[in-house]
VEXDREN-2710 file (C-alpha; in Angstrom, 1 decimal):
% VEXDREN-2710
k/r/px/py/pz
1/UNK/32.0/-17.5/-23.6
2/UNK/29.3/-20.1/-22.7
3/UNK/25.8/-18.2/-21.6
4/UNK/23.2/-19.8/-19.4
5/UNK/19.6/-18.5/-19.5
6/UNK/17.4/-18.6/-16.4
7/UNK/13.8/-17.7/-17.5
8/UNK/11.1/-19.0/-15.5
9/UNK/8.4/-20.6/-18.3
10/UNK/5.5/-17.8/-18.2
11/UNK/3.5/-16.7/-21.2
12/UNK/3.5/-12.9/-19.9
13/UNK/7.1/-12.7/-20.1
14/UNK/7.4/-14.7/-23.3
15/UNK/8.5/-11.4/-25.0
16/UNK/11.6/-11.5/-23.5
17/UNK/13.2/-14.1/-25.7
18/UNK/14.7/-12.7/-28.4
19/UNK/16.9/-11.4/-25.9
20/UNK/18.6/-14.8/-26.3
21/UNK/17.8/-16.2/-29.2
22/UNK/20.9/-15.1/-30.8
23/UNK/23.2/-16.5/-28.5
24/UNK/24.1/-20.2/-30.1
25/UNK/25.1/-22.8/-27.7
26/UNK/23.2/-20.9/-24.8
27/UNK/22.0/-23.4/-22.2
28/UNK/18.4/-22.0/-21.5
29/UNK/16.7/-23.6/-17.8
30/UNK/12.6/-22.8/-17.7
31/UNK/11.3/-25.7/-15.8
32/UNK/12.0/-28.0/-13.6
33/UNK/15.6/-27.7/-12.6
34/UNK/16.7/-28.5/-9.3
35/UNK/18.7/-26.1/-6.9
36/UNK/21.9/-28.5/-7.5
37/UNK/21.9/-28.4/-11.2
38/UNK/20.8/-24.7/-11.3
39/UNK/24.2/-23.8/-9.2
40/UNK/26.1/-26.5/-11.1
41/UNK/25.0/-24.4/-14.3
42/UNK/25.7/-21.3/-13.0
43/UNK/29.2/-22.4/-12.1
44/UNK/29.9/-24.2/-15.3
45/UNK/28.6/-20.5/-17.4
46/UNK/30.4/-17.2/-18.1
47/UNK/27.4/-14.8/-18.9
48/UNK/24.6/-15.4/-16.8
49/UNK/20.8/-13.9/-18.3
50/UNK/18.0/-13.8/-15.6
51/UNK/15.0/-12.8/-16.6
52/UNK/11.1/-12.9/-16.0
53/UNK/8.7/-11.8/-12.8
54/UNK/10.7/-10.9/-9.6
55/UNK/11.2/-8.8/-6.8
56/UNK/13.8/-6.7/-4.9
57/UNK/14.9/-10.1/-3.7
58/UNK/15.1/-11.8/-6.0
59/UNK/13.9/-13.6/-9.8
60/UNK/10.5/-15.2/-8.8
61/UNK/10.0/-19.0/-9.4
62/UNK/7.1/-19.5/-11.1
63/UNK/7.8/-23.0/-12.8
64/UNK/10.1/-24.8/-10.2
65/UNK/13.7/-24.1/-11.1
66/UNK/15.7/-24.0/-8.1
67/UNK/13.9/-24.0/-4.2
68/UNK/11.1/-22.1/-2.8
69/UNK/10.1/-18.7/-3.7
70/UNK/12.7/-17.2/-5.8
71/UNK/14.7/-19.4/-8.3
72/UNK/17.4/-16.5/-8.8
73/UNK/18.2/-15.0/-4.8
74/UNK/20.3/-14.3/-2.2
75/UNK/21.2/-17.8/-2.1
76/UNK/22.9/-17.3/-5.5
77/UNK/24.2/-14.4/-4.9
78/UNK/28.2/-16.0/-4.2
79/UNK/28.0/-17.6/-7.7
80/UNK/27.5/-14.3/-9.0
81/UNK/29.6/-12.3/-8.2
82/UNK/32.4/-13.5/-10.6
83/UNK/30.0/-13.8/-13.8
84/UNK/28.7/-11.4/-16.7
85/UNK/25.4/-11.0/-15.6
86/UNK/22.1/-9.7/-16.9
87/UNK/19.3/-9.1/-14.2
88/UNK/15.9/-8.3/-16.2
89/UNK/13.1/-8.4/-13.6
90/UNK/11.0/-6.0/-11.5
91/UNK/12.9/-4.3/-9.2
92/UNK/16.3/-6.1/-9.8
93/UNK/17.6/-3.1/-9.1
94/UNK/17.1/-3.5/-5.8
95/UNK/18.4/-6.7/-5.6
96/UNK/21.9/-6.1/-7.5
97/UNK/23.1/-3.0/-5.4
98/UNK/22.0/-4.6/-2.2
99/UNK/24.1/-7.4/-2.7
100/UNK/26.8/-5.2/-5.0
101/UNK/26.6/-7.3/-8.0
102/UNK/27.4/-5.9/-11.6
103/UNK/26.4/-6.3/-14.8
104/UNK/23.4/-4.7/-17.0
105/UNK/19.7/-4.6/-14.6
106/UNK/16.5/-2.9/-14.6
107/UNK/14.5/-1.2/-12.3
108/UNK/10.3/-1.2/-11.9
109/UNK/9.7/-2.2/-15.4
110/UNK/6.1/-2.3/-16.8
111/UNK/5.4/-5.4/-19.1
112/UNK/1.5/-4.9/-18.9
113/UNK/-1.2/-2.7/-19.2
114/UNK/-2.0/-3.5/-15.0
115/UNK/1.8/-2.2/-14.3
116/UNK/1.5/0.9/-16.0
117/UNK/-1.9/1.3/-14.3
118/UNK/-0.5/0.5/-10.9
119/UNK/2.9/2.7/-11.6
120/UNK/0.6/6.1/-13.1
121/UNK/1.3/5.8/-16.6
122/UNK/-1.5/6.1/-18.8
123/UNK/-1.6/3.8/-21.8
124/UNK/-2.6/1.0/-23.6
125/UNK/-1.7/-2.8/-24.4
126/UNK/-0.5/-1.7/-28.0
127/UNK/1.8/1.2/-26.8
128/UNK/2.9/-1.4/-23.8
129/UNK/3.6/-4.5/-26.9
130/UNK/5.6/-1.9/-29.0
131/UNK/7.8/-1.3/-26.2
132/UNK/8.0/-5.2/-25.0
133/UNK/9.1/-6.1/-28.8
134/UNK/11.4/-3.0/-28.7
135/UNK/13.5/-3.4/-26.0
136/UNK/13.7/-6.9/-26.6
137/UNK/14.5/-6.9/-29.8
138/UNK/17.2/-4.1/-29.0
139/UNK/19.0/-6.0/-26.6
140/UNK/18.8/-9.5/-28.0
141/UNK/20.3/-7.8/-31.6
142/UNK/23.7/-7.1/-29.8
143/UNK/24.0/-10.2/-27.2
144/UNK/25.3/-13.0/-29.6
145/UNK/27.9/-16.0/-28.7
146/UNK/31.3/-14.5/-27.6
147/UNK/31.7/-12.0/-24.5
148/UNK/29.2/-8.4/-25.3
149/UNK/30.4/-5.0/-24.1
150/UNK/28.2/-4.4/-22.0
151/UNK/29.1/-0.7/-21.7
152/UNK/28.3/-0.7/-25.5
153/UNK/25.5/-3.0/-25.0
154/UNK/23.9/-0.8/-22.3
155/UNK/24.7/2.7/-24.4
156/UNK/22.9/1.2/-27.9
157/UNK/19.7/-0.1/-26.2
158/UNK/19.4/3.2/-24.3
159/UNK/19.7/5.7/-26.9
160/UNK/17.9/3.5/-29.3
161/UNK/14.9/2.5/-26.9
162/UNK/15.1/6.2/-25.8
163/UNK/14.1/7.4/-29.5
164/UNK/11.2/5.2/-29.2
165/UNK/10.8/6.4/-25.7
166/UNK/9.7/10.5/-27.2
167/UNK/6.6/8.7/-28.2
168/UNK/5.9/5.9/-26.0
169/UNK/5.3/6.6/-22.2
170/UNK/6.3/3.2/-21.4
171/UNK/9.0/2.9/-23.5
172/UNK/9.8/6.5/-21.5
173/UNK/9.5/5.0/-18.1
174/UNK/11.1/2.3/-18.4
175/UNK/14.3/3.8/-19.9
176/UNK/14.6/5.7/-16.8
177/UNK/14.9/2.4/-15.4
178/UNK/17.5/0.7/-17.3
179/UNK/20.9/0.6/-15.9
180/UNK/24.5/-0.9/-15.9
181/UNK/27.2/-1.6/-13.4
182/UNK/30.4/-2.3/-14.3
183/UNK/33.1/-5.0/-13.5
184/UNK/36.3/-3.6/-11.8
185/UNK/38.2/-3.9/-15.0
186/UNK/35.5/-1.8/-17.2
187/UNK/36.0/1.6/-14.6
188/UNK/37.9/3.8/-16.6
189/UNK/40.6/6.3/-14.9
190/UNK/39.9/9.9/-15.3
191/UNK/42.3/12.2/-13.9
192/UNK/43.7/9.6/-11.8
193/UNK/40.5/9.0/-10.6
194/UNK/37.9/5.9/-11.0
195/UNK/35.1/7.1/-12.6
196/UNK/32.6/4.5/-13.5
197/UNK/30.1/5.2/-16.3
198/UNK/26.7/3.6/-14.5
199/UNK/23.8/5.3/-12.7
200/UNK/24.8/3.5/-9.6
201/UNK/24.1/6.5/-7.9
202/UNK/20.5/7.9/-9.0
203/UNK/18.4/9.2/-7.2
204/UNK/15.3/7.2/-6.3
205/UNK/11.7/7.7/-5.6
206/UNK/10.1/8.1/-1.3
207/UNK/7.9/5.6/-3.1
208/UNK/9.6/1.9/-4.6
209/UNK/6.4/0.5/-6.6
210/UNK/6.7/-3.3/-6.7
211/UNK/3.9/-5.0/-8.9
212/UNK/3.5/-8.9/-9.7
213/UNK/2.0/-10.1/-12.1
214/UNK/0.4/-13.6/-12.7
215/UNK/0.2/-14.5/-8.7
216/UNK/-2.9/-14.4/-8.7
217/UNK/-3.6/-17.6/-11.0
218/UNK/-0.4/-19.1/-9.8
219/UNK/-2.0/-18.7/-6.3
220/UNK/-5.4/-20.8/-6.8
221/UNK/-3.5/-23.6/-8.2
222/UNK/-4.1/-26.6/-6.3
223/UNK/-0.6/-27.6/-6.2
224/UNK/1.1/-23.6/-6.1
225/UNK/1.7/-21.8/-2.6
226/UNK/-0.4/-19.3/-1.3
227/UNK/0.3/-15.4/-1.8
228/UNK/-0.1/-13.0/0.5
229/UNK/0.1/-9.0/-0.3
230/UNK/1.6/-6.9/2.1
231/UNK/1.5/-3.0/1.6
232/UNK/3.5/-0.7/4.4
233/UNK/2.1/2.4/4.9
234/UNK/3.6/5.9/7.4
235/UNK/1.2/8.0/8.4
236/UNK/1.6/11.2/7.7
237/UNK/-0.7/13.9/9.0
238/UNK/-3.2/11.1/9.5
239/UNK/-3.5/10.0/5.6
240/UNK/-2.1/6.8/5.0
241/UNK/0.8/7.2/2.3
242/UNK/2.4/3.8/0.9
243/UNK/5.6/2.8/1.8
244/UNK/6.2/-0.2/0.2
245/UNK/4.5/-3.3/-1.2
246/UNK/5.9/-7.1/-1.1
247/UNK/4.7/-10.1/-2.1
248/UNK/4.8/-13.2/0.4
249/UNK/4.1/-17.1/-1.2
250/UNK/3.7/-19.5/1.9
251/UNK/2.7/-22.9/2.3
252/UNK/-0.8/-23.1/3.4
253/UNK/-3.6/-21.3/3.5
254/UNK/-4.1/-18.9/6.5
255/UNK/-6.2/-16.4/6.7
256/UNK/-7.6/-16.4/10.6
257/UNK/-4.3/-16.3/12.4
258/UNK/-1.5/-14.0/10.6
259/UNK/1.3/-14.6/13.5
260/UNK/3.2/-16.6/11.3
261/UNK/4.4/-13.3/8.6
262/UNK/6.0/-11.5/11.7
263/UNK/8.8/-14.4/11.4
264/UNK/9.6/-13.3/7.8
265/UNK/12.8/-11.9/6.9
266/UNK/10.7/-9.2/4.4
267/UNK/8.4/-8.4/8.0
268/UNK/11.9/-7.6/9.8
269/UNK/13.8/-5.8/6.9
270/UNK/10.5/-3.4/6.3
271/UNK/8.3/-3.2/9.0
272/UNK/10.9/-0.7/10.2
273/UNK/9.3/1.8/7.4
274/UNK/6.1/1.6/7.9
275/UNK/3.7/2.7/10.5
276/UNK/0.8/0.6/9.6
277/UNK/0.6/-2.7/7.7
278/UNK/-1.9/-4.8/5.6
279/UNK/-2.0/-8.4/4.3
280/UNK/-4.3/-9.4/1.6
281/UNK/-4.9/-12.8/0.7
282/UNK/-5.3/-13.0/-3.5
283/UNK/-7.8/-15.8/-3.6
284/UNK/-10.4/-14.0/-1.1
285/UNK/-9.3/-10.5/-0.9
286/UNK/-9.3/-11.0/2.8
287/UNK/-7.6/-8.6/4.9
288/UNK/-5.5/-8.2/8.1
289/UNK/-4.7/-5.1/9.0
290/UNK/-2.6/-3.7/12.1
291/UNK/-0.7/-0.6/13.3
292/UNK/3.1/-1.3/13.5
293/UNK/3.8/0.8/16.6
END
């Protein structure tokens, strides 16, 4: 089985490698690969390993693989659908069951100290590292060359990060947040029935907590895009309670005129959720903020 790696070069996500260091003859992309060899790669590759900063729609490019904001997105999504895949990102949760990919994915996942902050769990960098290291470790021990069972694969990193998980909050959370989907051959009959062995079907949060890290320097760049953060809000009882949060990279600076985000594709599939909306620009904390009525 010949595994491709798509991992966006970032030193906060630099833990994740020894998720593939095991694999010989992997072909790893970090930087500066273009949309037509990115596809071409994906194509040419079995088991596909995406991994780093992202968002429900997709793996965020941080170090021009691919074009514009997401080097792993819907764009992709065709060459997919037939591979082995492993979606480790933020909210790649979202993005697999939206799209009905398969393969092994994580939810919210918290990587720093800020995350846990931002998702209510107490803690601190050494309790985050430990579980970094952990899972990574975990996961990159049973993904070597040759095709992984992924239903084993999924089972030994979540009872084994789960021990750690009875004393580590974040290791705790983020188990919770660790799932698989399997391939039409993997669904085992039961009773003459399919039953498949994922949690496809939990049950989510009111609240999907989206948090992205390393924007901000990205952002002030003199060469990067500029990001935007737009948090939804409903109104309930007259407190503002938050419905979602997205992260928007665009071209220019703007921060007078902010016409140009109700022409997004994000604006139209959330806007719909929320009864109020505000943009923040990162580099000046500037806001915008309007009822959606």
């Amino acid at each position: 089985m010949k595994t491709l790696v798509i991992h966006p070069d970032d030193r906060s996500t630099d833990f994740l490698r020894p998720i593939y260091s095991n694999i010989k003859g992997a072909t790893v992309l970090t930087k500066d690969v273009s949309r037509g060899r990115l596809e071409k790669e994906i194509r040419a590759h079995d088991q596909i390993l995406m991994m780093g900063h992202g968002s429900p729609y997709g793996l965020l490019n941080f170090s021009r693989i691919g074009e514009g904001m997401y080097a792993v997105g819907e764009k992709q999504v065709s060459l997919l659908r037939d591979k082995h895949c492993i979606f480790i990102w933020c909210n790649a949760d979202q993005f697999v069951e939206r799209h009905r990919l398969k393969g092994l994915y994580t939810g919210m996942f918290i990587s720093e100290v800020k995350e846990a902050d931002y998702c209510g769990v107490s803690t601190d960098q050494g309790t985050v590292n430990a579980s970094n290291f952990w899972f990574a470790d975990l996961l990159g021990s049973v993904l070597e060359e040759g095709k992984a069972d992924y239903s084993k694969v999924f089972e030994h990193v979540k009872t084994s990060y789960g021990e750690l998980a009875t004393l580590n909050e974040v290791a705790d959370y983020n188990n919770q947040r660790w799932y698989f989907e399997p391939e039409e051959s993997e669904v085992e009959p039961v009773g003459g029935k399919e039953v498949s062995f994922t949690l496809c079907s939990k049950v989510k949060g009111a609240v999907q907590k989206i948090f992205l890290l390393v924007v901000l320097a990205s952002s002030l760049m003199s060469c990067s895009p500029y990001v935007y953060e737009v948090t939804y809000y409903q109104d309930l009882e007259n407190v503002g309670v938050l419905a979602n949060m997205d992260f928007v990279l665009v071209s220019k600076k703007d921060t007078a005129d902010w016409e140009w985000y109700y022409e997004t594709p994000v604006y139209r599939t959330l806007s719909s959720k929320a009864d109020s909306i505000r943009i923040r620009y990162w580099g000046t904390r500037k806001e915008w903020k309007a009822l959606n009525r």
